[in-house]
MDTraj code that builds the backbone (N, CA, C; nanometers):
import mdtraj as md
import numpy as np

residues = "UNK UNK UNK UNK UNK UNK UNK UNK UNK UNK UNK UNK UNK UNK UNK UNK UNK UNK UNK UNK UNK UNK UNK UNK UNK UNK UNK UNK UNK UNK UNK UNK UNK UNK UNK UNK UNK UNK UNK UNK UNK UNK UNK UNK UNK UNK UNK UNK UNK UNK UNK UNK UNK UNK UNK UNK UNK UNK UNK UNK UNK UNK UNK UNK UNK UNK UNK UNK UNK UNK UNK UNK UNK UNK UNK UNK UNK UNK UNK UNK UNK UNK UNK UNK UNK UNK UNK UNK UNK".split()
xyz = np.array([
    [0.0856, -0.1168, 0.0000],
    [0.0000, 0.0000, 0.0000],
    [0.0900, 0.1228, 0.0000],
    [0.0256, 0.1910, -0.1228],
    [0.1888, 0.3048, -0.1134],
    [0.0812, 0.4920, 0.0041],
    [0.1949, 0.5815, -0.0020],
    [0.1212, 0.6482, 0.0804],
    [0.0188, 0.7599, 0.0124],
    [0.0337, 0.7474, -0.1635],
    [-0.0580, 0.7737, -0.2129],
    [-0.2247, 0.7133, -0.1775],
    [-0.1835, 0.5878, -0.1673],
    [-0.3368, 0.4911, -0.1683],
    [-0.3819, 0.5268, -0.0509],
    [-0.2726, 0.5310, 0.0299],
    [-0.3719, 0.5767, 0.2255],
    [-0.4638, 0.7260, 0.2298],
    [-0.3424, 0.8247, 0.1618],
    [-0.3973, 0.9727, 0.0752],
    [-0.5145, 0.9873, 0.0310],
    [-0.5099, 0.8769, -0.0849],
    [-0.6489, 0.9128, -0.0936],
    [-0.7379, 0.8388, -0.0783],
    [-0.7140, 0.7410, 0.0726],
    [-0.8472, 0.6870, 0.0701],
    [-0.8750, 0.7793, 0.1970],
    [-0.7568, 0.8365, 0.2772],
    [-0.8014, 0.9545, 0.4053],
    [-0.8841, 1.0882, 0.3361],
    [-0.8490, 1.1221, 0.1712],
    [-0.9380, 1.2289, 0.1265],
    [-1.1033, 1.1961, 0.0708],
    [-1.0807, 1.0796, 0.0178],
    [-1.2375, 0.9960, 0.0096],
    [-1.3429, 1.0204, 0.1748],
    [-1.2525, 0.9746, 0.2685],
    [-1.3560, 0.9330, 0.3938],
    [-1.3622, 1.0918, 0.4315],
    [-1.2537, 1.2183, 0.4479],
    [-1.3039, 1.2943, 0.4725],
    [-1.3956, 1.4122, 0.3778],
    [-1.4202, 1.3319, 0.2645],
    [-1.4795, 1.4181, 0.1150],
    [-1.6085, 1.3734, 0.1946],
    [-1.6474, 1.2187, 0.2225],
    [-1.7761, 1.1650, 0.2639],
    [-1.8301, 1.1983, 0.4266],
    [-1.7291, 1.2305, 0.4915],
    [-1.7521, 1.3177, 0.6097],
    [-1.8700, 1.4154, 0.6114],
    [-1.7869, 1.4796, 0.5400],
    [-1.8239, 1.6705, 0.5082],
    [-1.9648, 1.6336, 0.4488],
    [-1.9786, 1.5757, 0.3264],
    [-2.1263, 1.5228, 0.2681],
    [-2.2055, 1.5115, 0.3349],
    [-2.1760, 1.3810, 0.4525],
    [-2.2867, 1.3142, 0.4976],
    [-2.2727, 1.4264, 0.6343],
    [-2.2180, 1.4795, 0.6939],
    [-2.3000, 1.5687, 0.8204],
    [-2.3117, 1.7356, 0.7952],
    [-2.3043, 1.7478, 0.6480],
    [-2.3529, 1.8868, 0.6106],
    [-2.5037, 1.9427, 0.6295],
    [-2.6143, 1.8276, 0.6000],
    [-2.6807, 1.9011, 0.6207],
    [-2.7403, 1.9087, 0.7714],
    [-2.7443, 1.8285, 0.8295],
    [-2.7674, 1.8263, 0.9766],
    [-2.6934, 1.9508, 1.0460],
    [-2.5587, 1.9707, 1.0014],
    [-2.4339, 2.0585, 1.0859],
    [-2.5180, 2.1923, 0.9983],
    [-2.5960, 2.2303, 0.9085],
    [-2.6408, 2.3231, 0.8027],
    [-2.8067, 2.3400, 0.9187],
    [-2.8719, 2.2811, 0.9423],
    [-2.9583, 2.2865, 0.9427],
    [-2.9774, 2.3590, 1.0811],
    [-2.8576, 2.2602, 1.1900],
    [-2.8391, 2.3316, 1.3478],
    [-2.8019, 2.4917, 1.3581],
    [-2.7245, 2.5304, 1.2076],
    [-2.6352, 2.6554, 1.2143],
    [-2.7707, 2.7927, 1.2089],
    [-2.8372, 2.7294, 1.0636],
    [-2.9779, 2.8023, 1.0441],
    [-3.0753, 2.8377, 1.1603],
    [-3.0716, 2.7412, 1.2573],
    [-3.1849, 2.7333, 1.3421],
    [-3.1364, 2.8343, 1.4749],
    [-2.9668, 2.8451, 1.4932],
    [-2.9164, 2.8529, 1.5783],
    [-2.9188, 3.0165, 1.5435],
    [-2.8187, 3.0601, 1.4723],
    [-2.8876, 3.1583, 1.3868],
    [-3.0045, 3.2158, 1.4182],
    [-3.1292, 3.1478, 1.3834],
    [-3.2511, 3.2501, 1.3591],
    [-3.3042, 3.2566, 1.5178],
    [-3.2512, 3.1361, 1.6235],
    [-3.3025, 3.1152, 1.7886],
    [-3.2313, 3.2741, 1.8108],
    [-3.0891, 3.2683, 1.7780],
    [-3.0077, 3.4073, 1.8320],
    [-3.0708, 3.5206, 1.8186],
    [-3.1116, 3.5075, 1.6546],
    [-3.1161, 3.6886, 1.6106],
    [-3.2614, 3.6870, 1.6976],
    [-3.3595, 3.6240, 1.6915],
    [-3.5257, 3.6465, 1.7938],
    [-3.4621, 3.6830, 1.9380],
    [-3.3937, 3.5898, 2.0332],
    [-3.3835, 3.6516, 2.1516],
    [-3.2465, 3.7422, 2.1043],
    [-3.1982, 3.8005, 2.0323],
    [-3.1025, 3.9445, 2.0659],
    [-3.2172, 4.0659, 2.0452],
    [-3.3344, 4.0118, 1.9857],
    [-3.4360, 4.1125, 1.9300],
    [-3.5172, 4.1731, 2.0255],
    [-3.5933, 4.0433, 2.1258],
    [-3.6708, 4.0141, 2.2397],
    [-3.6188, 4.0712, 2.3378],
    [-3.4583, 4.0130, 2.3629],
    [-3.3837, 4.0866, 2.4896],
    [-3.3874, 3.9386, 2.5654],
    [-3.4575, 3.8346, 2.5587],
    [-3.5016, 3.6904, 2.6200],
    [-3.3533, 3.6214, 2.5949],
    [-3.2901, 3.6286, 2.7706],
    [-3.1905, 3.5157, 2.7521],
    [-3.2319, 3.4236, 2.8138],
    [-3.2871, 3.3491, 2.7704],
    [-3.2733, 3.1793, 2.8261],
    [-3.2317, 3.0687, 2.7568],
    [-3.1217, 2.9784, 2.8185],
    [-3.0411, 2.8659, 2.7546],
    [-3.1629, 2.7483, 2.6781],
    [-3.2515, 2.7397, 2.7489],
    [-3.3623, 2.6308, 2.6833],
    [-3.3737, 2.7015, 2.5913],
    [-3.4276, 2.8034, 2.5746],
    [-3.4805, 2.8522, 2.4022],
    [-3.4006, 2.8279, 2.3426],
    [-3.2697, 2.8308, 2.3321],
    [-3.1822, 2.8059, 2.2334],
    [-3.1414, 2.6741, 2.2502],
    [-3.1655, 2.5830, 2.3458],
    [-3.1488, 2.4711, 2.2879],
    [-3.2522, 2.4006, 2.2153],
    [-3.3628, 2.3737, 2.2736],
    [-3.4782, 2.3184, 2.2489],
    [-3.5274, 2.3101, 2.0931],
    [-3.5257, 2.4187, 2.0666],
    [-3.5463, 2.4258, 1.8991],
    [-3.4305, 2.3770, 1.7605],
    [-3.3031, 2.3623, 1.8379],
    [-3.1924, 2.3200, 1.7306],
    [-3.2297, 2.1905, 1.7833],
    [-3.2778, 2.1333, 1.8872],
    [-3.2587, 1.9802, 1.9397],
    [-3.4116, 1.9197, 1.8302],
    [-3.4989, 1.9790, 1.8619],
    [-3.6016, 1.9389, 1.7557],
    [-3.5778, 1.9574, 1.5727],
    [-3.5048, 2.0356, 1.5450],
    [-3.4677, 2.0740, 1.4126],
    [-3.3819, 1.9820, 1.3787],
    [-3.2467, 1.9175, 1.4535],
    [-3.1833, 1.8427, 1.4149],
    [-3.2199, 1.7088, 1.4191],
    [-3.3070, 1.6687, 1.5138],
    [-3.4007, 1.5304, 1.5294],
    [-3.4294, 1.5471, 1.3954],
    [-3.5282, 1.6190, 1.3421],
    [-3.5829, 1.6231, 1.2078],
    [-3.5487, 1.6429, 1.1108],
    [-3.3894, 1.6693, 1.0595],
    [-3.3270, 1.6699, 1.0101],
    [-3.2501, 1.5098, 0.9988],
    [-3.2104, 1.4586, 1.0742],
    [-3.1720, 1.3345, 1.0792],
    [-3.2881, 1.2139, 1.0473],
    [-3.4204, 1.2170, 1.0774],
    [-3.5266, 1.1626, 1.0591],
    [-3.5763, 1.1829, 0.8910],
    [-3.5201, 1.3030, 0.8675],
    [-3.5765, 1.3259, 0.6933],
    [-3.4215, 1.2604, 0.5536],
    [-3.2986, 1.3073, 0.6288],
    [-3.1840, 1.2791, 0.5792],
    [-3.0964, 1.1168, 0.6332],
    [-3.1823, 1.0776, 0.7277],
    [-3.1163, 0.9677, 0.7794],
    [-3.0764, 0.8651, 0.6896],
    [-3.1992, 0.8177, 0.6238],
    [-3.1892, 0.7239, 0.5247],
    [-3.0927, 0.7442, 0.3741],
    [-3.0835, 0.8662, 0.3914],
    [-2.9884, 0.9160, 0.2606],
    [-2.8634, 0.8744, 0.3074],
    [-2.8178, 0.9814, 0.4521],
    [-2.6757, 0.9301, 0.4902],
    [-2.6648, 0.7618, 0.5314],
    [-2.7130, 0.7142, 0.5604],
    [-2.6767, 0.5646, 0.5697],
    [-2.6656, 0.4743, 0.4585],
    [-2.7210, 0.5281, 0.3244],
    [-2.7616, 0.4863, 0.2042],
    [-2.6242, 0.5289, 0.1707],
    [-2.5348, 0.6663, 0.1847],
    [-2.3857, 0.7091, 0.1171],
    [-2.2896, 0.6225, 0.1940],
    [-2.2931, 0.6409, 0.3079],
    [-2.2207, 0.5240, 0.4263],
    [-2.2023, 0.3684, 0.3973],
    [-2.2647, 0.3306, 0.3895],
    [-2.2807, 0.2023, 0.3160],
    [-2.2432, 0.1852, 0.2026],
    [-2.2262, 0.2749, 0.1118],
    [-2.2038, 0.2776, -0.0412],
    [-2.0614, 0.2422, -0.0137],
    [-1.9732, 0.3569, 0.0117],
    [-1.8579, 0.4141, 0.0614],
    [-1.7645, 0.2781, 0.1084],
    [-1.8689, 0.2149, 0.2516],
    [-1.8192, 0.1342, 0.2979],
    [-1.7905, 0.0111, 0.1858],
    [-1.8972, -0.0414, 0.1223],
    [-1.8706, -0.1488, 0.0387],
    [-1.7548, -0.0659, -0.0465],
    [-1.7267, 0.0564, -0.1222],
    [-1.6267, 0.0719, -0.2240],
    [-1.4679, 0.0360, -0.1286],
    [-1.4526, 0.0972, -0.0265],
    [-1.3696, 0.0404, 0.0159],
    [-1.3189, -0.0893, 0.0845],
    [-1.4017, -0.1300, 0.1295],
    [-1.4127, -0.2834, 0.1363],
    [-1.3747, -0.3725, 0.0385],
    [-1.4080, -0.3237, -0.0918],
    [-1.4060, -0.3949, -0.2354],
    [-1.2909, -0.3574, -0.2999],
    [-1.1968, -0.2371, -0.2711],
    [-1.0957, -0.2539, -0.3152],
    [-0.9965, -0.2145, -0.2204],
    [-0.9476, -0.3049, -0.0968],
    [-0.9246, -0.3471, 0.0254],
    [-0.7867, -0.4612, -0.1324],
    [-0.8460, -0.4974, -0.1950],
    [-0.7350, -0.6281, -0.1876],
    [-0.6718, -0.5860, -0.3319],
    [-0.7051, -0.4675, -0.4274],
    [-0.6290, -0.4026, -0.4918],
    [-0.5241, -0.3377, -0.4293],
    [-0.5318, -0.2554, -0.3004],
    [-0.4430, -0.1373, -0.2088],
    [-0.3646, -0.2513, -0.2028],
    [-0.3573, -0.3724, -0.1759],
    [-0.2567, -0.4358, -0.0757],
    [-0.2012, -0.5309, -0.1855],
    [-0.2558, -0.5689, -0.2910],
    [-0.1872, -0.6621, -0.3711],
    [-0.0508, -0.5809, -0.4959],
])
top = md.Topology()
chain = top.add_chain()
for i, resn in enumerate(residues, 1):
    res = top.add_residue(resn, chain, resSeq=i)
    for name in ("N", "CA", "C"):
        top.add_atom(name, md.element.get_by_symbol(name[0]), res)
traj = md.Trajectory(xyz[None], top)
């Protein structure tokens, strides 16, 4: 296995990283975001408001995208799995 092949199988897993928790990590930023700008508006500091609503947004985010990311995960996994005995031969 030369240190090209490790290269780019470390730029593959972190290409599929970034993919698969973009939109969840996208969706918390939006929510987090719009929780901020309402209580900087309101003057309302309380830690529950700002959690409560990224915790439900990202539930539902993972519940709508789940099946996608496990569907790329799995892909991924079998490609490297499958050429596991090209790297080494």
């Amino acid at each position: 296995m030369t240190p090209e092949t490790v290269l780019a199988f470390g730029r593959t897993a972190m290409e599929m990283l970034v993919t698969v928790c973009a939109p969840v990590l996208l969706v918390a930023l939006v929510v987090g975001l719009a929780v901020s700008l309402f209580q900087a508006v309101t003057q309302i500091n309380e830690a529950t408001l700002s959690f409560l609503p990224k915790l439900l947004a990202v539930l539902t985010a993972l519940a709508i995208a789940g099946p996608w990311m496990v569907a790329q995960l799995t892909d991924w996994i079998r490609q490297v799995l499958l050429s596991i005995p090209a790297a080494i031969g």
